[in-house]
PDB file with SEQRES, HELIX, SHEET and CRYST1 records, atoms N, CA, C and O in Angstrom:
SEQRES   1 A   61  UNK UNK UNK UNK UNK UNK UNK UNK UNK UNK UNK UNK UNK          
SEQRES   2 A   61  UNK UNK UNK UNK UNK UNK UNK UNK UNK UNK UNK UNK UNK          
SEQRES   3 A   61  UNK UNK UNK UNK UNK UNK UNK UNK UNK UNK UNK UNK UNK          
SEQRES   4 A   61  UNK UNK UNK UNK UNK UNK UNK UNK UNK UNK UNK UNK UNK          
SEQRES   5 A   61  UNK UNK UNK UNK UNK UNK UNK UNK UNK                          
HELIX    1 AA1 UNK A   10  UNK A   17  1                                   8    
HELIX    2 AA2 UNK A   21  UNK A   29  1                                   9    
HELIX    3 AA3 UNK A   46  UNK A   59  1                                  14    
CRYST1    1.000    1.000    1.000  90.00  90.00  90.00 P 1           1          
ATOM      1  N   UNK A   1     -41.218 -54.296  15.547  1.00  0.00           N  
ATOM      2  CA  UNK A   1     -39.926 -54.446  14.908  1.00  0.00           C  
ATOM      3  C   UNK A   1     -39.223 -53.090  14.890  1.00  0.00           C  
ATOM      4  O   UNK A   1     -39.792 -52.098  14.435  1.00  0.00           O  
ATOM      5  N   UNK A   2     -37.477 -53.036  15.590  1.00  0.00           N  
ATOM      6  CA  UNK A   2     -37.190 -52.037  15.739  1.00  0.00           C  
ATOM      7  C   UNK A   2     -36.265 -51.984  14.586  1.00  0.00           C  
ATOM      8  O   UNK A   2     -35.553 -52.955  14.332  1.00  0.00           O  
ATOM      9  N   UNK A   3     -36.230 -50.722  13.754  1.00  0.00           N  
ATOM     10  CA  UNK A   3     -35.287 -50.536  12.769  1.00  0.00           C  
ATOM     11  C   UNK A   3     -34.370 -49.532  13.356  1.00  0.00           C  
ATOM     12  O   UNK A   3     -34.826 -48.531  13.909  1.00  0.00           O  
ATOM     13  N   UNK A   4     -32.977 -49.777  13.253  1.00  0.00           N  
ATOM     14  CA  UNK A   4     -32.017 -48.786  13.740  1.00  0.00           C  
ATOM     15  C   UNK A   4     -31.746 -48.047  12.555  1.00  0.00           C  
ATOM     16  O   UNK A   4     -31.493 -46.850  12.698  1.00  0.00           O  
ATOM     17  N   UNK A   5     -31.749 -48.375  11.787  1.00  0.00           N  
ATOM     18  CA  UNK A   5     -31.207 -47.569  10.337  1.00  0.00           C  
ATOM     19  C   UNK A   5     -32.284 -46.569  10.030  1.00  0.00           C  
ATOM     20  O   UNK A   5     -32.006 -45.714   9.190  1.00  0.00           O  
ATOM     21  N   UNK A   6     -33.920 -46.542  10.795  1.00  0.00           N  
ATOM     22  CA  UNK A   6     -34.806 -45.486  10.294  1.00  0.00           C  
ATOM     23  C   UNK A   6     -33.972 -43.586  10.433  1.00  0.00           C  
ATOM     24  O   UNK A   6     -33.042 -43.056  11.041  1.00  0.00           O  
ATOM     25  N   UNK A   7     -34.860 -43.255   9.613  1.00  0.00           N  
ATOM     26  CA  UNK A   7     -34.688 -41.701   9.642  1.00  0.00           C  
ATOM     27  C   UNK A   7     -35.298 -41.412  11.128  1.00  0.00           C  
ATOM     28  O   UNK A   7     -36.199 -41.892  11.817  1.00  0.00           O  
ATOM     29  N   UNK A   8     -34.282 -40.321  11.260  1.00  0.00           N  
ATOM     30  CA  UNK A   8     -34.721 -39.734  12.640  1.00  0.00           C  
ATOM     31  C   UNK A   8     -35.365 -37.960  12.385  1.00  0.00           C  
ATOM     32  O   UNK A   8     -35.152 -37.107  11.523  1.00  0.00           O  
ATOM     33  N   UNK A   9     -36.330 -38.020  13.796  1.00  0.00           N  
ATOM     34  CA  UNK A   9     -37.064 -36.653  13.315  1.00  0.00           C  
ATOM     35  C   UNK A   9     -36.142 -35.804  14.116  1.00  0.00           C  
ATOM     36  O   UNK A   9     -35.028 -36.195  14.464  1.00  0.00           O  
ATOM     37  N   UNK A  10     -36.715 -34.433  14.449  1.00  0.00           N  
ATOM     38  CA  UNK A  10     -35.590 -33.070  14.531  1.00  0.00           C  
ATOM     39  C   UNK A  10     -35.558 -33.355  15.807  1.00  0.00           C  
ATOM     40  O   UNK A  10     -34.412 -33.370  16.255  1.00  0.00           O  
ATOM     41  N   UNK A  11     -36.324 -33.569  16.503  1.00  0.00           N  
ATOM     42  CA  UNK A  11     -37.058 -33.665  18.061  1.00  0.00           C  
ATOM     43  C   UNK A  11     -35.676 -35.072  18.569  1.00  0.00           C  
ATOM     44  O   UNK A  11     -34.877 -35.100  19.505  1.00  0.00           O  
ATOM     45  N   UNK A  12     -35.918 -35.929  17.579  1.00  0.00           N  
ATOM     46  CA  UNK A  12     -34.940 -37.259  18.173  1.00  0.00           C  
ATOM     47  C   UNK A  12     -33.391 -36.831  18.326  1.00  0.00           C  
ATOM     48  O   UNK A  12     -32.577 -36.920  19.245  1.00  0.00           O  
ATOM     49  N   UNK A  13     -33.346 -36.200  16.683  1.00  0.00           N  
ATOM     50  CA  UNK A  13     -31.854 -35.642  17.223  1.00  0.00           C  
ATOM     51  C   UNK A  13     -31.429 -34.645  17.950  1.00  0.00           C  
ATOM     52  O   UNK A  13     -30.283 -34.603  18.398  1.00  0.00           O  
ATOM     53  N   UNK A  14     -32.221 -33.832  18.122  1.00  0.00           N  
ATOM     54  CA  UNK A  14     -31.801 -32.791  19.480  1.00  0.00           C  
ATOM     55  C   UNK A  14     -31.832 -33.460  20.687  1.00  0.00           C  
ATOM     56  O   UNK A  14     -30.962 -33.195  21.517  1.00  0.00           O  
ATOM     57  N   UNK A  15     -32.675 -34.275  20.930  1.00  0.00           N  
ATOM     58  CA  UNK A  15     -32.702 -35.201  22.112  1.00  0.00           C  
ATOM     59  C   UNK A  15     -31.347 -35.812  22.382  1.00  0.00           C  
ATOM     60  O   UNK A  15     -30.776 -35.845  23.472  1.00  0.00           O  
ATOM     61  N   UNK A  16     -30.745 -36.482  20.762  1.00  0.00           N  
ATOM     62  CA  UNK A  16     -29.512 -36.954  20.936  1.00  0.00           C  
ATOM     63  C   UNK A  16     -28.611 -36.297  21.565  1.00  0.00           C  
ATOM     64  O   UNK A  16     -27.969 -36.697  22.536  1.00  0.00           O  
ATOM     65  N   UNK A  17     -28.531 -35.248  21.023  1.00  0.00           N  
ATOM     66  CA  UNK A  17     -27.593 -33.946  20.873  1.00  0.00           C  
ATOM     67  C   UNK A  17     -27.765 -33.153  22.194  1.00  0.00           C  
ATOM     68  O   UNK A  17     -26.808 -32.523  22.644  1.00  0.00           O  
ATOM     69  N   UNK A  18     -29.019 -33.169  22.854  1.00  0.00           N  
ATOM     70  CA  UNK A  18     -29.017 -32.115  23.941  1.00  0.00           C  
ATOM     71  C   UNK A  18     -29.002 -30.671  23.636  1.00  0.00           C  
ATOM     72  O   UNK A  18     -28.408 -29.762  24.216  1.00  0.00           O  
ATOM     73  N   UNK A  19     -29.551 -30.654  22.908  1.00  0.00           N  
ATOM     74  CA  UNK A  19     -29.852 -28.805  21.781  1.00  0.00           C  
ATOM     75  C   UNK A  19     -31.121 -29.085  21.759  1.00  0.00           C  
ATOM     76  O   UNK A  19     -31.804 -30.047  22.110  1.00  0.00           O  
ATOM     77  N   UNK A  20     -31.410 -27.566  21.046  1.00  0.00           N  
ATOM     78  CA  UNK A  20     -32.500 -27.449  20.821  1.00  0.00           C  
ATOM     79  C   UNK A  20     -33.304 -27.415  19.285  1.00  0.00           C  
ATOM     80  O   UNK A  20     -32.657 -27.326  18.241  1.00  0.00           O  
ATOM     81  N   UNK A  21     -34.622 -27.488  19.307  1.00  0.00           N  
ATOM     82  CA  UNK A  21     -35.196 -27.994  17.898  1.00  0.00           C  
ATOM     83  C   UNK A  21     -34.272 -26.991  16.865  1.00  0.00           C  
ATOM     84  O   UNK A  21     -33.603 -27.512  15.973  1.00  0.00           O  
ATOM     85  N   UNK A  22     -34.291 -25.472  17.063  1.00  0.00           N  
ATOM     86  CA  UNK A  22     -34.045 -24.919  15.998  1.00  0.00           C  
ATOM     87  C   UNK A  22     -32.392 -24.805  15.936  1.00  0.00           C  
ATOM     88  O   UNK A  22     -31.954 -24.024  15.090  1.00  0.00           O  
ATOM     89  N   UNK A  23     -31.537 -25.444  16.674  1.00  0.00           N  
ATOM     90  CA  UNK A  23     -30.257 -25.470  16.689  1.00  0.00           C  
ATOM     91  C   UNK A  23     -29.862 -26.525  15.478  1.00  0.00           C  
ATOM     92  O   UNK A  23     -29.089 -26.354  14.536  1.00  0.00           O  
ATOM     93  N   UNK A  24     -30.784 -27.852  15.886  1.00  0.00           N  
ATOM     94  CA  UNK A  24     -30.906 -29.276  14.787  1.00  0.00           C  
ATOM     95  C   UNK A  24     -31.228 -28.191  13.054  1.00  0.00           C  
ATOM     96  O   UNK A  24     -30.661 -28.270  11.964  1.00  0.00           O  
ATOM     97  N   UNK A  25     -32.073 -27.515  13.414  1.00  0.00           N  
ATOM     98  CA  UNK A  25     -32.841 -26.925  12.140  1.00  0.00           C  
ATOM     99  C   UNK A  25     -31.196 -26.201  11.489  1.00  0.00           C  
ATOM    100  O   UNK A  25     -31.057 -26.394  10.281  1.00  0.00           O  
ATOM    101  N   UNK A  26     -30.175 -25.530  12.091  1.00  0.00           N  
ATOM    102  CA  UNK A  26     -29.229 -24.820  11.781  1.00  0.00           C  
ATOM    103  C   UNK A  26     -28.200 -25.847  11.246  1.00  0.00           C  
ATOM    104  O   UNK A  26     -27.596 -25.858  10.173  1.00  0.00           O  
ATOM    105  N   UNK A  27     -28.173 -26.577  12.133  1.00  0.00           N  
ATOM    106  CA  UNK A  27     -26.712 -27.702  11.647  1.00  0.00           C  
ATOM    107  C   UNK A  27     -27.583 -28.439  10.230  1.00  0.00           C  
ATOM    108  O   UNK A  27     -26.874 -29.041   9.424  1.00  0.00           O  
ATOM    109  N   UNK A  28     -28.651 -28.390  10.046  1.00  0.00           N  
ATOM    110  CA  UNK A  28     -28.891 -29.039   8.478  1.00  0.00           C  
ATOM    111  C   UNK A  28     -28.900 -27.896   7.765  1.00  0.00           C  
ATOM    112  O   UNK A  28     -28.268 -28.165   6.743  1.00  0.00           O  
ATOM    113  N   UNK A  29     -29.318 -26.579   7.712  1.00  0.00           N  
ATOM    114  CA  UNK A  29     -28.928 -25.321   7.045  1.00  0.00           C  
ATOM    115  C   UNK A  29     -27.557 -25.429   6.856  1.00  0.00           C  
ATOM    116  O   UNK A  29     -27.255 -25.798   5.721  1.00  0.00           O  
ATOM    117  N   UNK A  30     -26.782 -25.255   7.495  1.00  0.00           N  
ATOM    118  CA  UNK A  30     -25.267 -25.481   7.322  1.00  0.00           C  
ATOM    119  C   UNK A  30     -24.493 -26.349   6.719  1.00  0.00           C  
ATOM    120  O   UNK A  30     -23.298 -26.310   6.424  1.00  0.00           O  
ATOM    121  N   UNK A  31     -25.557 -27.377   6.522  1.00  0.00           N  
ATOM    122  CA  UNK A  31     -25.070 -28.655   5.743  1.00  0.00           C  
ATOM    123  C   UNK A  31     -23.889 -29.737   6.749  1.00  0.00           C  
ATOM    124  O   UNK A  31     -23.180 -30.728   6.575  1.00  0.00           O  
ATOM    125  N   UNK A  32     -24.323 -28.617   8.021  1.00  0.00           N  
ATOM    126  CA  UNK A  32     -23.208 -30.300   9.059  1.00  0.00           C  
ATOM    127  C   UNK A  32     -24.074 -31.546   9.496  1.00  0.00           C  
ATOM    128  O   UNK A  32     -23.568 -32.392  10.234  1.00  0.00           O  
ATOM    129  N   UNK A  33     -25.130 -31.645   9.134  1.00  0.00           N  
ATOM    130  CA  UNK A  33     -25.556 -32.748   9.392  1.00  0.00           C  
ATOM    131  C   UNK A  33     -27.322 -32.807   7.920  1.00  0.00           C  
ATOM    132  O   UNK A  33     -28.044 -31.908   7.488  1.00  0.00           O  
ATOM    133  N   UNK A  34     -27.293 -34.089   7.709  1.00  0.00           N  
ATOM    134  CA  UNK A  34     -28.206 -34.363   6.608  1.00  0.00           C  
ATOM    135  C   UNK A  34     -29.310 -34.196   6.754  1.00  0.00           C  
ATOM    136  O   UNK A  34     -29.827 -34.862   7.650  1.00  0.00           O  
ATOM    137  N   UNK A  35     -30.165 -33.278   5.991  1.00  0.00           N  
ATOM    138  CA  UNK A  35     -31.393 -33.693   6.302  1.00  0.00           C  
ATOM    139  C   UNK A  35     -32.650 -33.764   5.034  1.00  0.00           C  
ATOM    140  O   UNK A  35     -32.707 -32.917   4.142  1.00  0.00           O  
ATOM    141  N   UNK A  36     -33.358 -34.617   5.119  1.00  0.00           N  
ATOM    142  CA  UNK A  36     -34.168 -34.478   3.545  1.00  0.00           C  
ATOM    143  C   UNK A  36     -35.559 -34.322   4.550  1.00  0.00           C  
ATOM    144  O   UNK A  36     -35.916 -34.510   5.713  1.00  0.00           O  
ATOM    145  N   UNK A  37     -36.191 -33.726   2.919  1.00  0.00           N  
ATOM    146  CA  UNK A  37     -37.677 -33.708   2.700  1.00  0.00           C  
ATOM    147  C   UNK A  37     -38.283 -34.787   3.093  1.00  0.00           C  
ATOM    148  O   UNK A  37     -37.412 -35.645   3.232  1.00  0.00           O  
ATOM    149  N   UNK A  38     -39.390 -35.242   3.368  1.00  0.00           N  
ATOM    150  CA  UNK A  38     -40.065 -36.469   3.243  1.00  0.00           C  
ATOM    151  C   UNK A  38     -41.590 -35.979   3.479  1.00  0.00           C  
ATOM    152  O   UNK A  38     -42.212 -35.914   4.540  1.00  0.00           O  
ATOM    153  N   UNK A  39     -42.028 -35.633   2.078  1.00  0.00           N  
ATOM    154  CA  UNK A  39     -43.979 -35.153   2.497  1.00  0.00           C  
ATOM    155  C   UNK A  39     -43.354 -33.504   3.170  1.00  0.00           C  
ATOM    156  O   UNK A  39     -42.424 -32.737   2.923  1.00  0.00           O  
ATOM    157  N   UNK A  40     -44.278 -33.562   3.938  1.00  0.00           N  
ATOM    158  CA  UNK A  40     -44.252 -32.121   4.451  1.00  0.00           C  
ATOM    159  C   UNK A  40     -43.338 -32.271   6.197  1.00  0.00           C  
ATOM    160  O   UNK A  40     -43.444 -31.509   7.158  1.00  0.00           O  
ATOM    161  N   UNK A  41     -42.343 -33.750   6.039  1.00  0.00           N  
ATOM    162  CA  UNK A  41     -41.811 -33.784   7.280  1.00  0.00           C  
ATOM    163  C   UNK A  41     -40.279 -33.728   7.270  1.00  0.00           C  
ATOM    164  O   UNK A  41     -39.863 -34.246   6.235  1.00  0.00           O  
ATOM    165  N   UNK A  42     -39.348 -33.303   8.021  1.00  0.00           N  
ATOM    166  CA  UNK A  42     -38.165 -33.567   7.738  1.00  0.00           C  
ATOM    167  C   UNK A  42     -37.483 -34.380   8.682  1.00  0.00           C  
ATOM    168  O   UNK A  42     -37.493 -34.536   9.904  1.00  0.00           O  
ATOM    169  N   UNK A  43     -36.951 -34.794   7.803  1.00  0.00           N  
ATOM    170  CA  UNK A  43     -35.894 -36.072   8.741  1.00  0.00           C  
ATOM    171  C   UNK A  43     -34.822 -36.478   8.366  1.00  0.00           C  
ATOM    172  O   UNK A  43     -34.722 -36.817   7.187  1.00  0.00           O  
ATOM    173  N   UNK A  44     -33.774 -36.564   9.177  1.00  0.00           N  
ATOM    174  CA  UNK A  44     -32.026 -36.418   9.028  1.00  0.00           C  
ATOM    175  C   UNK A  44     -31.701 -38.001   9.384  1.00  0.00           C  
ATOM    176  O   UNK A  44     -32.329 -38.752  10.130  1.00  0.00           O  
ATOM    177  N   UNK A  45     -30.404 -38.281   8.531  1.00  0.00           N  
ATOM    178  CA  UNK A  45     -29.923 -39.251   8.461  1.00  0.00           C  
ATOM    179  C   UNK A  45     -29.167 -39.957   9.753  1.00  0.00           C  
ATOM    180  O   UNK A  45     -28.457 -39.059  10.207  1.00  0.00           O  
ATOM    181  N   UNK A  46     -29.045 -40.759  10.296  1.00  0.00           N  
ATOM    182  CA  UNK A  46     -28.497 -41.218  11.516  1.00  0.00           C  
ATOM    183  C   UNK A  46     -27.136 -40.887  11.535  1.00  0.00           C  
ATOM    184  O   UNK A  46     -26.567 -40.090  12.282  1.00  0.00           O  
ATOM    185  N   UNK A  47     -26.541 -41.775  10.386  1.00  0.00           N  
ATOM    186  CA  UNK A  47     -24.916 -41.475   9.897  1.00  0.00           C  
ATOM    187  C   UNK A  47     -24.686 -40.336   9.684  1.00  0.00           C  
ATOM    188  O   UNK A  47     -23.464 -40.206   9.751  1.00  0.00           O  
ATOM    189  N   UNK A  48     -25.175 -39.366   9.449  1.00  0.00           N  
ATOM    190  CA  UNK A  48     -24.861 -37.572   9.527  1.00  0.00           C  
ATOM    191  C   UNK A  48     -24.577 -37.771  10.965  1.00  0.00           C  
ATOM    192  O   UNK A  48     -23.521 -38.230  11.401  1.00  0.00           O  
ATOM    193  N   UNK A  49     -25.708 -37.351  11.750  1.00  0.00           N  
ATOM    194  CA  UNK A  49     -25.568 -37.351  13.170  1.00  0.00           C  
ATOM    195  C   UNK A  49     -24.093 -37.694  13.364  1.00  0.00           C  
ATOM    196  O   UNK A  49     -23.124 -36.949  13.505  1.00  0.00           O  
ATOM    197  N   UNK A  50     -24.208 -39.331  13.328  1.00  0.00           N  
ATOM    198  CA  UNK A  50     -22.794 -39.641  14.028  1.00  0.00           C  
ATOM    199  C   UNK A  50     -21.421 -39.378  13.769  1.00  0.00           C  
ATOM    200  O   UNK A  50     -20.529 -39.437  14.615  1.00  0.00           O  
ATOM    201  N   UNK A  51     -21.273 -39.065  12.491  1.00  0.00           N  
ATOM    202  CA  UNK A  51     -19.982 -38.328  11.396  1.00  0.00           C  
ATOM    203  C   UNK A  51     -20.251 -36.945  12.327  1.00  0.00           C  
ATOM    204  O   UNK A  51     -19.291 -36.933  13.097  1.00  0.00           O  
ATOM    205  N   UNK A  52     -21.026 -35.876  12.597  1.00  0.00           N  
ATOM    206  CA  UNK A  52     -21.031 -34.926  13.049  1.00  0.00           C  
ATOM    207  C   UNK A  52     -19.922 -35.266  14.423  1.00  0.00           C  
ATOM    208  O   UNK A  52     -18.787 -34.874  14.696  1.00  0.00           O  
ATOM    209  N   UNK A  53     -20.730 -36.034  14.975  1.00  0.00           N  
ATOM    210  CA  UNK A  53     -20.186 -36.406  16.751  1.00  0.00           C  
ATOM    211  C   UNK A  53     -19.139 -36.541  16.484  1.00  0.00           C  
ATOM    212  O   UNK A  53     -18.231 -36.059  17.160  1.00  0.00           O  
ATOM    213  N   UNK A  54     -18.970 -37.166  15.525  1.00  0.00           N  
ATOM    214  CA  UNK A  54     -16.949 -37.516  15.228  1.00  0.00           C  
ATOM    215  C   UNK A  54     -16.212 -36.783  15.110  1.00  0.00           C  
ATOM    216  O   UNK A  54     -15.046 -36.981  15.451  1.00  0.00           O  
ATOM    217  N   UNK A  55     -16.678 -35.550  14.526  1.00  0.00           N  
ATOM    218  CA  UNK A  55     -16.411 -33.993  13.977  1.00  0.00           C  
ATOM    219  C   UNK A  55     -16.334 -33.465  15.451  1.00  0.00           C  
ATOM    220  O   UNK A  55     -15.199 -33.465  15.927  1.00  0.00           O  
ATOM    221  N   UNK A  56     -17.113 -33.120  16.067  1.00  0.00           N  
ATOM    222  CA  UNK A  56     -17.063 -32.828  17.216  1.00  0.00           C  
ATOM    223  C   UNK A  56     -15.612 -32.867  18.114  1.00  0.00           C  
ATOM    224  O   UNK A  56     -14.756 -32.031  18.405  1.00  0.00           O  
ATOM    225  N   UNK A  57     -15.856 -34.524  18.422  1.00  0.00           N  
ATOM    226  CA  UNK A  57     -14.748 -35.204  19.052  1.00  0.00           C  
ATOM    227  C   UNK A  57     -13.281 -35.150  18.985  1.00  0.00           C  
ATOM    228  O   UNK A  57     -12.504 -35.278  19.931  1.00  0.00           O  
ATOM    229  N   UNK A  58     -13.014 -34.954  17.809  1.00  0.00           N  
ATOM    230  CA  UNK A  58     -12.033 -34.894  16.625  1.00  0.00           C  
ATOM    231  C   UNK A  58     -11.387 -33.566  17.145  1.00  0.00           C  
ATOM    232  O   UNK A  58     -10.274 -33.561  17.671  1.00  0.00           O  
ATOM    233  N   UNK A  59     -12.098 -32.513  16.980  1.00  0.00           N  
ATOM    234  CA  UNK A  59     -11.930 -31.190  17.040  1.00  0.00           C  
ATOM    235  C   UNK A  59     -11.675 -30.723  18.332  1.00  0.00           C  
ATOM    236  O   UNK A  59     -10.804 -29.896  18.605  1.00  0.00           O  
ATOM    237  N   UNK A  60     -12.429 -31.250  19.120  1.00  0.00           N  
ATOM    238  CA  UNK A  60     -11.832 -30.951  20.678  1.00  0.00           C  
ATOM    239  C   UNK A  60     -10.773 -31.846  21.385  1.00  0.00           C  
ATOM    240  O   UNK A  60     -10.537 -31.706  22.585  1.00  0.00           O  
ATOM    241  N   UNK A  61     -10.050 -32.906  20.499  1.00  0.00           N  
ATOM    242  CA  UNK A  61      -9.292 -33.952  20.721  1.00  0.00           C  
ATOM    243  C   UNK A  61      -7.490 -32.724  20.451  1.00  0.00           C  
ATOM    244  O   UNK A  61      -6.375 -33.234  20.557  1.00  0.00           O  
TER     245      UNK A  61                                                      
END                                                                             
């Protein structure tokens, strides 16, 4: 069973993104994209991600 709404790890969204791990690690320092605790793992919200892309888009529009 595939859940689209799961948390994504740093690795997935740089993948998204085409960056690299510690670039993902900066845009949640920065607070442009979400990311929480979970145990000793972190993982960012999907809808960050895509509000980011919009940000993106937006900006070079």
């Amino acid at each position: 069973m595939k859940n689209d709404n799961a948390w994504l790890t740093i690795d997935q969204v740089a993948a998204m993104l085409n960056v690299s791990y510690w670039t993902v690690y900066r845009l949640i320092k920065t607070r442009q994209i979400v990311g929480v605790q979970v145990g000793r793992a972190r993982r960012v919200i999907p809808e960050s991600v895509e509000a980011y892309k919009a940000r993106l888009i937006e900006e070079a529009a």
